[in-house]
C-alpha positions in Angstrom: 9.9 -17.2 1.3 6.1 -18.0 0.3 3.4 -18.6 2.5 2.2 -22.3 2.5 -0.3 -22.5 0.1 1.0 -20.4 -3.3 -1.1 -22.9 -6.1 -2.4 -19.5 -7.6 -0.2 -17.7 -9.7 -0.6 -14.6 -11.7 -0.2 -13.6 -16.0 0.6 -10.6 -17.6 -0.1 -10.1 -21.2 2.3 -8.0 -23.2 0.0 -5.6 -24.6 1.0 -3.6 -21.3 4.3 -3.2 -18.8 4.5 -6.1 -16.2 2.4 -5.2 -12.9 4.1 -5.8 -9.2 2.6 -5.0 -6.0 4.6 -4.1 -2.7 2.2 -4.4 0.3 4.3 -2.5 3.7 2.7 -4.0 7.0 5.0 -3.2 9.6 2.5 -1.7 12.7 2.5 -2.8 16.0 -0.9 -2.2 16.9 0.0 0.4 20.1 -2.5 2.9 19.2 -5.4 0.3 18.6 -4.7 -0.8 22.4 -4.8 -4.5 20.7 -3.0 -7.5 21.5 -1.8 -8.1 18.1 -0.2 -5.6 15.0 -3.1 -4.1 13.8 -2.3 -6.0 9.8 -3.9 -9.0 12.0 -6.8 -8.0 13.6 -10.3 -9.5 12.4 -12.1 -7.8 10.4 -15.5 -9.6 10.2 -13.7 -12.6 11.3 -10.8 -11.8 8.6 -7.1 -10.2 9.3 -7.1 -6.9 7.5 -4.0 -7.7 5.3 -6.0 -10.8 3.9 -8.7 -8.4 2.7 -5.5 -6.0 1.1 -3.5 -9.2 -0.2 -7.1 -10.3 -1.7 -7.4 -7.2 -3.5 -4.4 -6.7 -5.7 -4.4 -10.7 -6.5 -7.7 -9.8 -8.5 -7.4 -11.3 -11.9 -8.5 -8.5 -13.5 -5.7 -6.6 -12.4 -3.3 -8.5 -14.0 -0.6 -8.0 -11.1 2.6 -10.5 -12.1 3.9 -10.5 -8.4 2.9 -9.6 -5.0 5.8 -8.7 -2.1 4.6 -8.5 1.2 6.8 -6.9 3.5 6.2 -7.4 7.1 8.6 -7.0 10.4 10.4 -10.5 10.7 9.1 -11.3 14.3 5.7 -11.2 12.0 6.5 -13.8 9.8 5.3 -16.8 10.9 2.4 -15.3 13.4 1.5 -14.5 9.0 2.4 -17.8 7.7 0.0 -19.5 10.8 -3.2 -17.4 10.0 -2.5 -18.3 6.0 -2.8 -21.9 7.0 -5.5 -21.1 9.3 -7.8 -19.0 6.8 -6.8 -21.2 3.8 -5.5 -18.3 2.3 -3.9 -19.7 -1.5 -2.9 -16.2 -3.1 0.8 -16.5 -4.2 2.8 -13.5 -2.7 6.5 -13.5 -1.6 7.5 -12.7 2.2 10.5 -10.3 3.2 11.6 -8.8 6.6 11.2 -5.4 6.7 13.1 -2.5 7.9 13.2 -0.5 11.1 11.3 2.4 9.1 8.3 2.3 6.2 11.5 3.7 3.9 14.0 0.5 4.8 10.9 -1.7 4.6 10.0 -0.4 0.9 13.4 -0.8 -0.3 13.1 -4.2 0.7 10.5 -5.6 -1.2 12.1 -3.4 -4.3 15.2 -5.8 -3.3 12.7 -9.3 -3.4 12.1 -7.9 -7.4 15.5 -7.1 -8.4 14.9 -10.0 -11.1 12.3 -7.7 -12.8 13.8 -5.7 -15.3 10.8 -3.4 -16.0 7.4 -3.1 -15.3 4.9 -1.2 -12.8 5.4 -1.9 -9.1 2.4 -0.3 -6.6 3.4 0.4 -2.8 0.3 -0.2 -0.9 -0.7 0.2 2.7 -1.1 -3.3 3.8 -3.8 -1.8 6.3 -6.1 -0.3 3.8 -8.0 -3.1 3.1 -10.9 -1.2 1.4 -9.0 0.3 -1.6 -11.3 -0.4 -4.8 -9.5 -1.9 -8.1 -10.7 0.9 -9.7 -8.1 3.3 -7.3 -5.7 0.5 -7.7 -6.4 0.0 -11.5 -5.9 4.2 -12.0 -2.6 4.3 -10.3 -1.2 1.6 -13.2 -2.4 3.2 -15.9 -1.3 7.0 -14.7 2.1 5.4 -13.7 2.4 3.8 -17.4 2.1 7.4 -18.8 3.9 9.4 -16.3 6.4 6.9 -14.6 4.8 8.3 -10.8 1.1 8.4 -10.3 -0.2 8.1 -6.7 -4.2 8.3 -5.5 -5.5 11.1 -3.3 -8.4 13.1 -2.1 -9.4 16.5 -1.4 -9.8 17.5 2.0 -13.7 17.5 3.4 -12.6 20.0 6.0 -11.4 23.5 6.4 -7.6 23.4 6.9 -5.5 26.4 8.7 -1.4 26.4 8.2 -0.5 26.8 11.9 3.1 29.0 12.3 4.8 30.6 15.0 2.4 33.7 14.1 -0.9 31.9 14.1 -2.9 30.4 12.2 -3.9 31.0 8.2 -6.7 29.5 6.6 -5.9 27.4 3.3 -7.5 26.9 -0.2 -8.2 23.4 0.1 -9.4 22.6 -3.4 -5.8 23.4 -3.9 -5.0 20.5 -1.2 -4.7 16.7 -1.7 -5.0 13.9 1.6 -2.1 11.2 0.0 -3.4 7.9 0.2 -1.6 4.3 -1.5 -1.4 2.6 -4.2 1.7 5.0 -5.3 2.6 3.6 -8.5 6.2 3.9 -10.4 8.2 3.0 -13.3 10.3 0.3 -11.1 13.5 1.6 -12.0 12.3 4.8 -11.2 11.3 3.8 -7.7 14.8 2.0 -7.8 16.9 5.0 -8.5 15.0 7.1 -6.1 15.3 4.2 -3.2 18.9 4.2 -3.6 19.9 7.6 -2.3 19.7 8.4 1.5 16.6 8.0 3.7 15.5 11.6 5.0 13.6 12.8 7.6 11.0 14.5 5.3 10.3 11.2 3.8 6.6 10.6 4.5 5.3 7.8 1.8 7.2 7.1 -1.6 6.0 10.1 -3.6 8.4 12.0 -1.4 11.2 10.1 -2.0 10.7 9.9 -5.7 9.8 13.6 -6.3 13.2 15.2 -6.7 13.5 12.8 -9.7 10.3 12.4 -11.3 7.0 14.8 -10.8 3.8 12.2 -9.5 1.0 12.4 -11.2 -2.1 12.3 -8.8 -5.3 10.4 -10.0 -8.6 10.4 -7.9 -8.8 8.2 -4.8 -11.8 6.8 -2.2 -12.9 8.2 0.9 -13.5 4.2 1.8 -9.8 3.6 1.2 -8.9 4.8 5.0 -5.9 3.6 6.9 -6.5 1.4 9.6 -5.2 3.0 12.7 -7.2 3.9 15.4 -10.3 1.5 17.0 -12.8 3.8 15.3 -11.7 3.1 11.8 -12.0 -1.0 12.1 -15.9 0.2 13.2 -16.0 2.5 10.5 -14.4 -0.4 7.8 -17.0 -3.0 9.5 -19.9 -0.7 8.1 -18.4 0.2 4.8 -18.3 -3.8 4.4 -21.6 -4.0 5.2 -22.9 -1.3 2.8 -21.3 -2.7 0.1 -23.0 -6.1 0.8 
């Protein structure tokens, strides 16, 4: 399924492996307090996962495919904002799962006629990742198969146990953020054993085969979740004006 308008479509040169994208949008918007998934609300005047979709359908990314994977009660609420905001990027629809894990493994499903190439999982609501993060996951995934982006904590972090509390080095600490970026039949061998309970994003699922590379990410890049980060993304769009 394609939203209506898909005129654009996308090249990939061969001097480098093909590029795919998997954008996951499956929230329900509950701790926003909104009336809408949070992938939908406006973000000066725009849904948030326009601003992601828009991002890794920049030409100069070179991304052969885009899957976005959204909850199928989502689909055409999707489909009427595309028509609405004139939106013309070609990208592929598919239902999600019940979990981020089942939802993943479908979009890997809407590209099992790719053979090889580089496919990026992205939160559909970061909508202020740079395609300079987006552009270091690729080429760190091209060397070592699993590359995802990160930062280092700003704050002080403790390890709370049943004993207390012990402070950590956090220069030895990373805050995981998306693109996670794989070898697609690495991401496919790794999505095809069990779902676990310890699976927080893909590099967990993928790091019992394959260690992941971790290249430097963006403070901007935050996750929309809460009302105070679609404030804080409204002034980091204006900054950058």
């Amino acid at each position: 399924m394609k939203t209506p308008a898909t005129s654009r479509s996308f090249h990939t040169p061969d001097a480098q492996p093909p590029r795919f994208a998997i954008l996951v949008a499956g929230g329900s918007g509950t701790r926003m307090g909104a009336d809408r998934p949070k992938q939908f609300l406006l973000l000066r005047g725009e849904p948030v996962l326009l601003y992601t979709l828009r991002r890794f359908a920049e030409p100069a990314l070179k991304v052969a495919e885009i899957v976005l994977v959204l909850p199928a009660d989502q689909i055409e609420t999707w489909q009427q904002l595309c028509a609405q905001h004139r939106v013309d990027i070609a990208h592929r629809l598919v239902s999600g799962g019940a979990s981020r894990w089942a939802s993943v493994k479908a979009g890997l499903a809407a590209l099992k006629e790719r053979g090889e190439g580089l496919v990026a999982v992205h939160d559909g609501v970061r909508p202020l990742v740079t395609r300079q993060v987006v552009e270091r996951t690729y080429a760190a995934a091209a060397t070592h198969a699993a590359a995802a982006a990160a930062v280092m904590p700003k704050d002080s972090v403790r390890l709370v146990s049943q004993h207390g509390s012990a402070a950590q080095n956090r220069s030895r600490l990373r805050l995981m953020q998306t693109p996670q970026t794989f070898e697609i039949d690495l991401l496919r061998r790794a999505y095809a054993m069990p779902e676990l309970a310890s699976f927080t994003d893909d590099a967990t699922v993928v790091d019992d085969l394959c260690r992941v590379q971790l290249v430097e990410g963006d403070y901007r890049n935050l996750k929309i979740t809460t009302p105070e980060d679609l404030v804080v993304a409204e002034a980091l769009l204006a900054m950058g004006e």
